[in-house]
N, C-alpha and C positions, 0 to 999 in steps of 0.2 A: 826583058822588054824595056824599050826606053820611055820616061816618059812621054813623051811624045802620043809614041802607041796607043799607051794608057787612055790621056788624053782622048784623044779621036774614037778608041770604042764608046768612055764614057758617053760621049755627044753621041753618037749613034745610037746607046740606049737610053739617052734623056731625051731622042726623039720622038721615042715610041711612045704609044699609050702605056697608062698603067698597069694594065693586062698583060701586056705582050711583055714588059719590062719585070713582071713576075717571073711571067713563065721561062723567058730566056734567060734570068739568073737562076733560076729551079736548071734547067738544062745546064747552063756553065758550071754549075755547083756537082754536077753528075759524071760529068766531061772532067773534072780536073781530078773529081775524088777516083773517077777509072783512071785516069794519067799517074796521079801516085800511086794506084795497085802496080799497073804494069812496070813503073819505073822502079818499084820495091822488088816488085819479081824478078825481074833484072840484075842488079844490084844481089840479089839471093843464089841464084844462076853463075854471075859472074864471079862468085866469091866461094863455089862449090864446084864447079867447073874442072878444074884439077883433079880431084877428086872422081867425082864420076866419067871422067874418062881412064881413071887408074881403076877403078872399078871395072869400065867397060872389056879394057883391056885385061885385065886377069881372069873375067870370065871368058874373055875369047881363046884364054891361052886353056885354062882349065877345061874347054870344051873341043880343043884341039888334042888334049893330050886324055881325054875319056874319061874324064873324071869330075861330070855331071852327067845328068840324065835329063830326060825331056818333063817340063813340068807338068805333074797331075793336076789340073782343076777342081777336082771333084774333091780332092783332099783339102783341099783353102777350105 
């Protein structure tokens, strides 16, 4: 983000009262800490990714050639 950006939200929250300028950095602070979850999940996904589709595919072969079974539940 350019400064610029920056800029300009700052002034939009040194408009606000004190109150509001709490609560909306309590929000931004919640919003950004979920954006690094999802952007780690990602990044986790995309680096595993190979992987469980070689996985995926070896079970579809092994399920084509009869050599699994349907899973029991009750036994987990």
């Amino acid at each position: 983000m350019s400064s610029e950006n920056i800029a300009t939200v700052t002034k939009m929250i040194e408009s606000l009262p004190e109150t509001a300028q709490t609560q909306l950095i309590e929000h931004l602070r919640e919003y950004i800490a979920s954006l690094q979850n999802e952007l780690e999940w990602d990044n986790l996904v995309s680096k595993t990714q190979n992987n469980l589709i070689k996985a995926a595919k070896q079970a579809k072969q092994e399920i084509a050639q009869g050599k699994s079974q349907p899973m029991n539940y009750e036994k987990l």
